[in-house]
C-alpha positions as CSV (number, residue, x, y, z in Angstrom):
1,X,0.0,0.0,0.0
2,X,1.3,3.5,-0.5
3,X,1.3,5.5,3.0
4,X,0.9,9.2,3.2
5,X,1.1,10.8,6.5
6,X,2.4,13.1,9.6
7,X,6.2,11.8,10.8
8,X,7.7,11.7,13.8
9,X,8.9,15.3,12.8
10,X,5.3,16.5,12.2
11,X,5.7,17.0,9.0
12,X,3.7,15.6,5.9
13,X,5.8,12.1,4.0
14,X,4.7,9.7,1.3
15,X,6.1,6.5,1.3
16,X,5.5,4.7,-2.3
17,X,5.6,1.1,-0.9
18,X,5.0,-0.1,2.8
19,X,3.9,-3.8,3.7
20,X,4.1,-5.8,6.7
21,X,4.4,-9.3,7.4
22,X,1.7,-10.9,8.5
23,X,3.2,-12.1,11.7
24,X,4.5,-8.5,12.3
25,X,8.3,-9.2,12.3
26,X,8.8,-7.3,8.9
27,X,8.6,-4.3,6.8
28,X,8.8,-4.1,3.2
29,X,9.7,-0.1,2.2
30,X,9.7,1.1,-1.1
31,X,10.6,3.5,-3.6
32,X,9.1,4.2,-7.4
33,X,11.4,5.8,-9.8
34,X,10.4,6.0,-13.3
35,X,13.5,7.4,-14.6
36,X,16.0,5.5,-17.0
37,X,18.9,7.1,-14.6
38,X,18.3,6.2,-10.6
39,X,21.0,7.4,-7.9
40,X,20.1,4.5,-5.8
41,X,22.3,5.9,-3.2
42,X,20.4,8.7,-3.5
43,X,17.0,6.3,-2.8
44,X,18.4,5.0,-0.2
45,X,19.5,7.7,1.8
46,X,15.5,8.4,1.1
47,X,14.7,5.7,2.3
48,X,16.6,5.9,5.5
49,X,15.2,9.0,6.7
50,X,11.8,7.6,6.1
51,X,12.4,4.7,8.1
52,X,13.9,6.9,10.8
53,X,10.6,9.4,10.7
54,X,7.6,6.8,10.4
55,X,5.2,7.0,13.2
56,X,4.1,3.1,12.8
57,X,5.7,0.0,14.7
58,X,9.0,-0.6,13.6
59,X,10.0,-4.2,13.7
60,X,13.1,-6.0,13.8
61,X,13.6,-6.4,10.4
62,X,13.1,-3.8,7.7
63,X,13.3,-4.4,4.0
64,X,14.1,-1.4,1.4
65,X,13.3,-1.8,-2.1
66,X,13.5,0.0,-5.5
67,X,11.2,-0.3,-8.2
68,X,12.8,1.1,-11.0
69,X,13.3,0.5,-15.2
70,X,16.3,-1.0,-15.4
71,X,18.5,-3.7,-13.4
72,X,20.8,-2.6,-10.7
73,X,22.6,-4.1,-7.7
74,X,23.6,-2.6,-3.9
75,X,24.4,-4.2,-1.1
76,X,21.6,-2.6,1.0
77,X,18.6,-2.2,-1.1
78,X,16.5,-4.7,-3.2
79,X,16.0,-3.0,-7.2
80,X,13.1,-4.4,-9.0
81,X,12.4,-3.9,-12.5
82,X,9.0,-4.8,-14.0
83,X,10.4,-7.7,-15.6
84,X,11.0,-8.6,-12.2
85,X,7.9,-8.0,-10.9
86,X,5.8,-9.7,-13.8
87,X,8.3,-12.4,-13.7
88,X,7.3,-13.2,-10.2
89,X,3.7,-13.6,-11.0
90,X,3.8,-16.3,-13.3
């Protein structure tokens, strides 16, 4: 789901991708970027602060994820492309 909201520093956020595990224990967060040029580090940093200013439950293990055109790799995030995604469903 996407989440919009007030964070921890009372400001307004959007947050692309958010999911929980069903047994609570994890977090999926996620960034959309449409672009054909992504500074993942960049995202990340992005997605760092995010994590840092949600006002939900936070739980031990928190998963950050691009979704972008074109394959990548780092060490700390998961990239996605659609291929990806599709590819997964069937």
């Amino acid at each position: 789901m996407r989440w919009w909201g007030i964070g921890l520093s009372k400001k307004q956020m959007e947050i692309d991708l958010l999911a929980q595990s069903t047994d609570g224990n994890a977090l999926l967060i996620g960034e959309v970027k449409w672009t054909e040029s992504v500074n993942i580090e960049r995202v990340l940093h992005s997605l760092n602060q995010k994590i840092e200013n949600l006002p939900i439950y936070k739980p031990p293990t928190i998963f950050k994820a691009v979704f972008q055109q074109l394959h990548a790799s780092h060490p700390e995030v998961y990239v996605f492309t659609p291929d990806d995604v599709i590819g997964a469903l069937g």
